[in-house]
C-alpha positions in Angstrom: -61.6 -181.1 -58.1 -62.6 -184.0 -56.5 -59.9 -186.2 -57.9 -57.8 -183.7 -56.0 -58.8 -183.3 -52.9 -57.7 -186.6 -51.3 -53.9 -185.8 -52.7 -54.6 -182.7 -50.8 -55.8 -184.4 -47.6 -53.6 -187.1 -47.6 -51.6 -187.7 -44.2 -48.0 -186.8 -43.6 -45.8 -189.4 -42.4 -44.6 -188.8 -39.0 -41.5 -187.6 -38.1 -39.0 -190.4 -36.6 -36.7 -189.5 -34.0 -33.7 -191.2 -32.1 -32.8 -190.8 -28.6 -30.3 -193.1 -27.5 -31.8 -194.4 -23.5 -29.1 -195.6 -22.1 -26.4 -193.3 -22.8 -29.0 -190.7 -22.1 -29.8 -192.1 -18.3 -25.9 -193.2 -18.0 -24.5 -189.9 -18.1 -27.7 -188.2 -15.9 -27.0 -190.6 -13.6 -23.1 -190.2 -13.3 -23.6 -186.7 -13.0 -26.2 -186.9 -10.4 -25.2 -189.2 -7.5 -24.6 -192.5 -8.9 -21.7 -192.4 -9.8 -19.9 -192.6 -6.7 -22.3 -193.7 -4.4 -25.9 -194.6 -4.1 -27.3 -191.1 -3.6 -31.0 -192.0 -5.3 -32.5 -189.0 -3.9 -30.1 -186.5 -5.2 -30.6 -188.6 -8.9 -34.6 -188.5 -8.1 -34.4 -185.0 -7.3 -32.5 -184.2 -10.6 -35.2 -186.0 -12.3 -37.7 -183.7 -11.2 -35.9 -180.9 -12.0 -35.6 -182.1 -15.3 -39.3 -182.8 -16.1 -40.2 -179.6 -15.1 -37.4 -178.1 -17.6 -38.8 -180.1 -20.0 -42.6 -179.0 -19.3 -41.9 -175.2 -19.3 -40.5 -175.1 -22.7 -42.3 -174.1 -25.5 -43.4 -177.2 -27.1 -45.2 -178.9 -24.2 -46.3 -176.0 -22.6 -49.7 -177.6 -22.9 -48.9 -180.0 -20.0 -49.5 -176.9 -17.5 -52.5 -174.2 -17.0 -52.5 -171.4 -19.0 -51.4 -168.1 -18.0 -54.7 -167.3 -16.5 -54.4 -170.2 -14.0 -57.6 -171.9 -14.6 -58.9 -174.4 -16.4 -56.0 -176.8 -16.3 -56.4 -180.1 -17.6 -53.9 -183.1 -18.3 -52.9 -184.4 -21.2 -51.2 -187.5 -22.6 -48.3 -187.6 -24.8 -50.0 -189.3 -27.8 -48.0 -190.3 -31.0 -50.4 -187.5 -33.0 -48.6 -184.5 -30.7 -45.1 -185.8 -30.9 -43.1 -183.0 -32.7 -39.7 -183.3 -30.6 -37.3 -185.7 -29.2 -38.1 -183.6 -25.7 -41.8 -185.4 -25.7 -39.9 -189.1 -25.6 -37.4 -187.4 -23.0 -40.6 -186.8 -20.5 -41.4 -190.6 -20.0 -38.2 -191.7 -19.7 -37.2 -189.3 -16.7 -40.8 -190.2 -15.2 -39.6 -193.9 -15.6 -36.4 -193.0 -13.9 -37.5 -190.7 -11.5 -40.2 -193.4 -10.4 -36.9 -195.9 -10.2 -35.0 -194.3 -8.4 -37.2 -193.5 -5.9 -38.2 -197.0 -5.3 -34.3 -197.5 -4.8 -33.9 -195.1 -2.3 -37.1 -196.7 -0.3 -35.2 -200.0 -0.9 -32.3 -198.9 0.5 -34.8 -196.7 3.5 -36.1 -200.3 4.4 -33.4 -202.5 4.9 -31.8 -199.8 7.0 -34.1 -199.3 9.7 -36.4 -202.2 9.0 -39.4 -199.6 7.8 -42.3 -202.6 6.2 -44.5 -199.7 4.6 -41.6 -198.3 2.9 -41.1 -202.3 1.4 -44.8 -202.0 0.2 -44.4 -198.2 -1.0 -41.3 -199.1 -3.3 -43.1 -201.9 -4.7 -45.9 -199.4 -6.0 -43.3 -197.0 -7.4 -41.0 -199.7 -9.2 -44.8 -200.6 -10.9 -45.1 -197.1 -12.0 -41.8 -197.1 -13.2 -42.5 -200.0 -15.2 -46.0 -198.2 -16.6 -43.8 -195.3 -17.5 -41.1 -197.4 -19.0 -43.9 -199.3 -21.5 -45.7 -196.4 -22.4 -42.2 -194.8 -23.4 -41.8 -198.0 -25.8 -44.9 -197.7 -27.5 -44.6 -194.1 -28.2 -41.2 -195.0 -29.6 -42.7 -197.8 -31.9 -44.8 -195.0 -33.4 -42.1 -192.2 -33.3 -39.0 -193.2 -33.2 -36.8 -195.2 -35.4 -35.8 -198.8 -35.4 -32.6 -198.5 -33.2 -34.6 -196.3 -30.8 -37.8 -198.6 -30.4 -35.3 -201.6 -30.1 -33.6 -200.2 -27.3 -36.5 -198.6 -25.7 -37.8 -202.1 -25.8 -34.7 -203.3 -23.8 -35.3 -200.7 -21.3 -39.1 -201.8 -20.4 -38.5 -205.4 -20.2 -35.1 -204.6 -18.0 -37.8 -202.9 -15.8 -40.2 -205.3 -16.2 -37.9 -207.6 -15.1 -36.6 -206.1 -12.1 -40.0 -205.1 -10.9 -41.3 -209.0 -11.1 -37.7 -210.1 -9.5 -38.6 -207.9 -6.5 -42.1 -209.4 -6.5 -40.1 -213.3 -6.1 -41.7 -214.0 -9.7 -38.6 -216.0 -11.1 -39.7 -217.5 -14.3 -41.3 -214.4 -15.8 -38.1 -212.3 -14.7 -36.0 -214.2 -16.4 -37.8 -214.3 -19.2 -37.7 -210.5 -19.7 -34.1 -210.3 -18.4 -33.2 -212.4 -21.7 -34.8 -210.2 -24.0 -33.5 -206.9 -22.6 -29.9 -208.6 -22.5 -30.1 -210.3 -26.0 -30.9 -206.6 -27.0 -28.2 -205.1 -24.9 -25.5 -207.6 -26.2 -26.0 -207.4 -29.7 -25.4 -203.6 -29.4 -22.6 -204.2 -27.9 -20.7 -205.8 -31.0 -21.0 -202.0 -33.0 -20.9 -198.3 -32.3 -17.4 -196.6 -30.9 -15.7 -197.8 -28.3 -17.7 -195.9 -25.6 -21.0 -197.1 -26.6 -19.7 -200.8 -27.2 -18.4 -200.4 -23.6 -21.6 -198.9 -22.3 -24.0 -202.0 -23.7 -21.7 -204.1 -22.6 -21.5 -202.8 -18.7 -25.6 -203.5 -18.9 -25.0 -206.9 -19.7 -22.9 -207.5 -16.7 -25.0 -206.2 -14.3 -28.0 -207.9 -15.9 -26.0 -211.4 -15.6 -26.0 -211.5 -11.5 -29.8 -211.1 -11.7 -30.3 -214.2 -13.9 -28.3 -216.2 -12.2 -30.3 -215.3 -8.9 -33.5 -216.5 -11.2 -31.8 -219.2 -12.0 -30.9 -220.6 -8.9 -34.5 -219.6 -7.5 -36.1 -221.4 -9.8 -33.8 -224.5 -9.7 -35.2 -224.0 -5.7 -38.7 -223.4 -5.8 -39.1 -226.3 -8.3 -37.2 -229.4 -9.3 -38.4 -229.5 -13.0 -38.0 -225.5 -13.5 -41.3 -224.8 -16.2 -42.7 -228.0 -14.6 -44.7 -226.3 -11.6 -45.8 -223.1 -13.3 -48.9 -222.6 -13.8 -51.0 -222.9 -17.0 -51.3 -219.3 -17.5 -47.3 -218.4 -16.9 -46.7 -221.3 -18.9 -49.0 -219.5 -21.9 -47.0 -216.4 -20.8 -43.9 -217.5 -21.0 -44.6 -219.0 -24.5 -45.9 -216.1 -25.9 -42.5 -213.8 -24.6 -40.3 -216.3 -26.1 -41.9 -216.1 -29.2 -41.4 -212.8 -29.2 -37.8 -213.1 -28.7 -36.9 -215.7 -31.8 -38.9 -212.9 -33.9 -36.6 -210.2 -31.9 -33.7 -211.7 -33.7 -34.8 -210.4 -37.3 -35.4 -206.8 -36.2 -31.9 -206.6 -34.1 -30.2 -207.5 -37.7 -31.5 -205.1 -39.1 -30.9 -202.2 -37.3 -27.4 -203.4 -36.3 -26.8 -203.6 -40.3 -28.1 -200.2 -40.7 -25.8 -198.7 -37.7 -22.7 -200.4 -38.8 -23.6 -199.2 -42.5 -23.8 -195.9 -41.2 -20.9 -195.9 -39.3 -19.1 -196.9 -42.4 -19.8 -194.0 -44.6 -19.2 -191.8 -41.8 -15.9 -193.1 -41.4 -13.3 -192.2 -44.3 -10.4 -194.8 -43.4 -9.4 -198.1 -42.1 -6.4 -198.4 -39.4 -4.5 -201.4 -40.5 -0.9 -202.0 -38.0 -1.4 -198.7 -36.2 -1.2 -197.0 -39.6 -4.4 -195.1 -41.1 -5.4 -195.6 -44.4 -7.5 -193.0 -46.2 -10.5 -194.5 -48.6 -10.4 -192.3 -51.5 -12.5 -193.5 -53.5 -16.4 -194.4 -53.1 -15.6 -198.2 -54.5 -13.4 -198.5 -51.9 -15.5 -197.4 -49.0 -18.8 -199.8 -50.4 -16.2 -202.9 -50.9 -15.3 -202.3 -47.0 -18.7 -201.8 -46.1 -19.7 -205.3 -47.6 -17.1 -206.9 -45.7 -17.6 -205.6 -42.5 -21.9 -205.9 -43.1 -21.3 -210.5 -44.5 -18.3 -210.8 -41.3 -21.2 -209.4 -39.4 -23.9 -211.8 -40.6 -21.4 -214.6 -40.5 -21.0 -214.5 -37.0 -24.7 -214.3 -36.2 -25.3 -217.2 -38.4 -22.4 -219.0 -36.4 -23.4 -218.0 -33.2 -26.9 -218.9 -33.7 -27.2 -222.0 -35.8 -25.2 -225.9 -36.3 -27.0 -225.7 -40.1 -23.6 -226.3 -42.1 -25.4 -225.6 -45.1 -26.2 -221.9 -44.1 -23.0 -221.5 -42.3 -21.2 -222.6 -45.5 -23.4 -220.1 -47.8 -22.5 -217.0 -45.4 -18.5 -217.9 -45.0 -19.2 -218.0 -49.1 -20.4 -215.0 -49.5 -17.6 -213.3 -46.8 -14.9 -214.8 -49.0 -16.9 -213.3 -52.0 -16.7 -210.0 -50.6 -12.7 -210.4 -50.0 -12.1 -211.1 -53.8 -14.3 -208.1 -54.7 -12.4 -206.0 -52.6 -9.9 -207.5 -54.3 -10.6 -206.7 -57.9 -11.6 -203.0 -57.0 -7.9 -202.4 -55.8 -6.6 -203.8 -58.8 -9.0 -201.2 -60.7 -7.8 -198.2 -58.5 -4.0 -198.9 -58.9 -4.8 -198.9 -62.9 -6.3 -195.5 -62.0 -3.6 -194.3 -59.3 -0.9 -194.8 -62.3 -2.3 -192.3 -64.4 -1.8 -189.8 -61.8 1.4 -187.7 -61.3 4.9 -189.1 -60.4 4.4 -187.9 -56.7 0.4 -188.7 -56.5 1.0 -191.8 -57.8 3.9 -193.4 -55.5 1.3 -192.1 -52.3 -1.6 -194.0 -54.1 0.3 -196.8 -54.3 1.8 -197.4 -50.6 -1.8 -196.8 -50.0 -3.2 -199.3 -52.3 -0.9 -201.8 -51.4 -1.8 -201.6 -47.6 -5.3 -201.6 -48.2 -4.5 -205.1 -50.2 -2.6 -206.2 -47.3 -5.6 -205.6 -45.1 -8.0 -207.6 -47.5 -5.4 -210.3 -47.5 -4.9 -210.3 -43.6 -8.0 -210.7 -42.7 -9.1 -212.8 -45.5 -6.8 -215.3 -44.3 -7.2 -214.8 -40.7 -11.6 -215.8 -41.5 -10.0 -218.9 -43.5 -8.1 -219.9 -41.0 -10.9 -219.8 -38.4 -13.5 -221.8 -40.5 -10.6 -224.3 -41.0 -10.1 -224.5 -37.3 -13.8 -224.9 -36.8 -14.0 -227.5 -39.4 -10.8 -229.5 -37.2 -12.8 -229.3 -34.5 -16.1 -230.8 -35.3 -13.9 -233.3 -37.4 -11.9 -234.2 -34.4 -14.7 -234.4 -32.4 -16.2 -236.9 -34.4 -13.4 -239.3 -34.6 -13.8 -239.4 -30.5 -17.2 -240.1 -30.9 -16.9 -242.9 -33.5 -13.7 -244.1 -34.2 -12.2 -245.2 -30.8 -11.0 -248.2 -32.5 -7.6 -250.1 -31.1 -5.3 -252.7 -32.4 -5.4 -255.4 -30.7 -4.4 -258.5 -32.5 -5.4 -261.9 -30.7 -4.5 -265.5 -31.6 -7.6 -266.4 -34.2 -9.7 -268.6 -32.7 -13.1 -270.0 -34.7 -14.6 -267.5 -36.4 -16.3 -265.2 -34.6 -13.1 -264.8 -33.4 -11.4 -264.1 -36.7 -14.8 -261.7 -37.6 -13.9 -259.6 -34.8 -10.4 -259.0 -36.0 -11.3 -257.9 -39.6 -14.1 -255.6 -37.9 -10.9 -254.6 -35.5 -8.7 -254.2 -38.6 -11.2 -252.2 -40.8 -12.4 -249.7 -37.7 -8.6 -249.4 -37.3 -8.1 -248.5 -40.9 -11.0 -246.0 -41.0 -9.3 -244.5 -37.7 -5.9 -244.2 -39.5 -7.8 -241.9 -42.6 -9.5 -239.9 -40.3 -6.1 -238.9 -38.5 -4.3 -238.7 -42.3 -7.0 -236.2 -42.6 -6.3 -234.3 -39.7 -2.8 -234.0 -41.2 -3.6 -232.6 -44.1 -6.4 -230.2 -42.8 -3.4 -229.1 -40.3 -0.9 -228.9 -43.0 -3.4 -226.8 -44.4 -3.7 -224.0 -41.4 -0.1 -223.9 -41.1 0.4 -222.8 -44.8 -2.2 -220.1 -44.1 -0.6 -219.0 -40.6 2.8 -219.1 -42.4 1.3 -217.1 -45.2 -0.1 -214.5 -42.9 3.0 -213.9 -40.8 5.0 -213.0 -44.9 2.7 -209.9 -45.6 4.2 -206.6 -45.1 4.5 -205.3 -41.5 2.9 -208.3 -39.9 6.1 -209.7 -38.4 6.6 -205.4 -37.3 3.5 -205.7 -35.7 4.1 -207.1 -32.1 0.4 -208.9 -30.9 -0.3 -209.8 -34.3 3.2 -211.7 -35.3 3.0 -213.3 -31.4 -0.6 -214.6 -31.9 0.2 -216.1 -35.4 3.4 -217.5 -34.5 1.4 -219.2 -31.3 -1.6 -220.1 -33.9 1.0 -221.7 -36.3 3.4 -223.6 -33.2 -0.3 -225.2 -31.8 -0.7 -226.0 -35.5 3.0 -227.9 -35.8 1.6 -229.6 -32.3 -1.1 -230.7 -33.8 -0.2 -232.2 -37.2 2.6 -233.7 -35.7 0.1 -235.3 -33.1 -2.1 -236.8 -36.1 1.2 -237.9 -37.4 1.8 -240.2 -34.4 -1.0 -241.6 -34.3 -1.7 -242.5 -38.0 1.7 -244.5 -37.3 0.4 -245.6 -34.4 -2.4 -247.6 -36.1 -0.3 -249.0 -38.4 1.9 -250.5 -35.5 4.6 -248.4 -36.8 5.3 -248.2 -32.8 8.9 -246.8 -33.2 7.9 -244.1 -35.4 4.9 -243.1 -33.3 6.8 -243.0 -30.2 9.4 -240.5 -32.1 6.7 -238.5 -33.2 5.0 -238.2 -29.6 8.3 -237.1 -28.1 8.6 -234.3 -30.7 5.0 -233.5 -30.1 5.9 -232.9 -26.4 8.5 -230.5 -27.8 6.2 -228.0 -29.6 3.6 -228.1 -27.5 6.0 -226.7 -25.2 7.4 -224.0 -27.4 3.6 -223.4 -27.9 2.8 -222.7 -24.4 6.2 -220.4 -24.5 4.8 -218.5 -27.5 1.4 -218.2 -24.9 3.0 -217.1 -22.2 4.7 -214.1 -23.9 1.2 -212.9 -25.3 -0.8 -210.0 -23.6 -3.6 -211.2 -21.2 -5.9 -208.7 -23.5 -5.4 -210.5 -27.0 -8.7 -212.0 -28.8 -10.2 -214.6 -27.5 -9.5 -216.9 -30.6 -6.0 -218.0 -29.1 -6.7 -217.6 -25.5 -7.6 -221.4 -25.2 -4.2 -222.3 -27.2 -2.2 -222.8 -23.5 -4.6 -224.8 -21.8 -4.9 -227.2 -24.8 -1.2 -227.8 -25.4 -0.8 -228.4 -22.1 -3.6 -231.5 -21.5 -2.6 -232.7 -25.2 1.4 -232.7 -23.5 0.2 -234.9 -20.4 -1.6 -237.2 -22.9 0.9 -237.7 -25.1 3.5 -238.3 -22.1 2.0 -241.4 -21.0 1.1 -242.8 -24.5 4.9 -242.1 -25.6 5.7 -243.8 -22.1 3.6 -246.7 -23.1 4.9 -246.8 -26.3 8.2 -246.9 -25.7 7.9 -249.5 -22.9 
């Protein structure tokens, strides 16, 4: 008996619940006043309303007297009473409803110059920001990862705001980061709608760091350098915070985007839908979308090559498994009838062009990456020229063979370049031959600019390889026909949509500085 009473007694885990904050405040707020104009007290009012909802209910009827009227007495919300989503609802509509009555004394004090009303808004935006953190640590206890994250967001956006109003620069900025690192790694997944909601918070939250920022740059010369010992220990122990924030963000954004991809059935690949049949097929897209994912965080928030290498690696490892498992389900989809099996196939073969597309289109963009840091470092140490003097004594004559040899190791580097460019162009070229690609309108333009800037490129390298070989004639041939694709570069730009990816948007501006450059070298040249 004894050995089972502490099975018995044992404590249930507690219940985890979602609610999604800012869609949820959004939407209250569209429909209540804000949308249009800044009506806080209609929003405040609604707020009220809506706590009181939420109190009369069943559930939290303990938050009023009982029916005889006496005997009333108030009670937290404490992670141990939390049995609804309605309980995390109450704080946040305190926290707004405390807001947005500090906004409309805001707005009540700048219009007829009221100083109490400055002092009284003050107070409420603090309450707001006591309702916002007791929200997130209820929702650390009871709700789940995405929900505590966001929550989490939402207090240090208020924290933020309440400490800007105070003049407290440093420490608002410091919280403005967090809530916007939050904000703008949300807005990479989810549907369109929610991508676009995260993504509206991060522009609004922008204007107020740069007001920091420009505060700060004022009130001190050295920024951190006059803050005092204890904002310094602050401000140390919030950014702390934030490098450890990173670890719980990837997480939960792997587990949305996982979950978005098994509640999604198909892929859309040139405006055509392709169902995912098959559960292989559906985890082989998961694991591609989940390593591009990681990819690009790596990439966005390290210059380790090693780990960059190991992650673009493992995203081309999950291309080539894709890979394998259509070859597997066209063995399948050939046992099937004569009519089953002709549908299987189209849609085998588009998924394979899909895995192909974009495996290409990632190979292309490491390759690009990997021009650019080499390119970079030939500026930075091989700016080496020919310049071939009478010899005169020997130091003399030692300075030309240091000339020839940095000249030589200039002339690799830009063979190199050739080759690397040779390279992208195969890809591009290879890209643009899949079915449907040259059908598809944005995608044939951007990969017939992507392989022009190529051509531009190479033949750039080309030039100037020749160039340090005092091949003059040749290089100043090759210059001229640079000038000629970049052109028909920039005309592939120009008939591109404003709203393509960002990838190619800087293709223009570069052909166009490369043209000028290579004007007065050919000029030169040819003199």
């Amino acid at each position: 008996m004894s050995s089972a009473t502490p099975q018995e007694e044992a404590p249930q885990p507690r219940p985890r619940f979602t609610l999604h904050i800012l869609s949820t405040i959004k939407d209250a707020q569209n429909t209540n006043g804000l949308r249009m104009a800044a009506n806080y007290r209609r929003y405040r009012q609604y707020c009220s309303r809506r706590l009181r909802r939420l109190r009369k209910c069943k559930q939290m009827r303990f938050m009023y007297a009982p029916k005889s009227g006496r005997g009333f007495t108030k009670k937290e919300i404490t992670p141990d009473i939390v049995q609804d989503v309605r309980y995390l609802q109450v704080l946040l509509m305190s926290a707004e409803r405390a807001w947005s009555y500090s906004r409309e004394l805001k707005a009540e004090y700048e219009t007829y110059d009221q100083p109490r009303k400055y002092f009284h808004m003050k107070r409420r935006l603090a309450k707001a920001s006591q309702w916002a953190n007791k929200l997130q640590a209820l929702c650390v206890e009871c709700g789940d990862d995405r929900t505590a994250l966001e929550a989490q967001a939402y207090a240090s956006w208020m924290k933020a705001t309440l400490l800007l109003e105070m003049s407290n620069w440093e420490s608002s900025l410091v919280h403005y980061g967090v809530a916007r690192k939050i904000y703008d790694q949300f807005s990479r997944v989810g549907t369109m709608e929610q991508q676009e909601l995260f993504q509206e918070r991060v522009a609004e939250i922008d204007p107020s760091m740069g007001y920091c920022k420009f505060n700060v740059g004022l009130s001190n010369e050295g920024g951190a350098a006059a803050m005092s010992e204890q904002e310094q220990h602050q401000a140390l122990q919030d950014m702390s915070s934030v490098s450890d924030l990173q670890t719980k963000i990837n997480v939960v954004l792997s587990q949305t985007r996982r979950d978005q991809a098994t509640t999604t059935d198909s892929i859309t690949w040139l405006e055509t839908v392709v169902p995912l049949r098959s559960e292989a097929m559906r985890k082989a897209v998961i694991k591609i979308q989940d390593y591009l994912f990681n990819f690009e965080s790596i990439a966005s928030s390290t210059t380790n090559q090693q780990q960059r290498d190991d992650a673009f690696l493992k995203v081309q490892g999950s291309f080539d498994d894709a890979s394998s498992t259509l070859r597997k389900e066209l063995k399948k989809a050939k046992l099937k009838g004569e009519q089953k099996t002709e549908l299987l196939c189209k849609e085998v073969g588009l998924m394979g062009n899909w895995v192909r597309f974009h495996k290409l289109r990632n190979i292309m963009a490491r390759a690009q990456e990997r021009a650019t840091l080499m390119n970079e470092a030939r500026n930075r140490t091989a700016e080496a020229k020919m310049i071939v003097d009478s010899n005169e004594g020997q130091e003399e004559a030692k300075k030309t063979k240091e000339t020839k040899k940095e000249a030589i190791k200039h002339n690799t580097a830009a063979t190199d370049m050739v080759k690397l460019y040779d390279t992208l162009m195969q890809y591009a070229s290879e890209a643009l031959e899949l079915e449907g690609v040259k059908e598809s309108r944005e995608d044939s333009r951007e990969l017939a600019a992507m392989y022009s800037e190529y051509r531009a490129m190479r033949c750039s390298f080309m030039a100037e390889s020749q160039e340090c070989i005092l091949k003059l004639s040749e290089a100043c041939v090759l210059y001229k026909h640079t000038m000629q694709i970049a052109e028909e570069s920039i005309r592939h730009q120009k008939t591109r949509n404003a709203t393509d990816s960002r990838a190619t948007k800087q293709i223009a501006k570069g052909i166009q500085s490369m043209t000028v450059s290579e004007k007065e070298v050919a000029k030169g040249l040819c003199l």
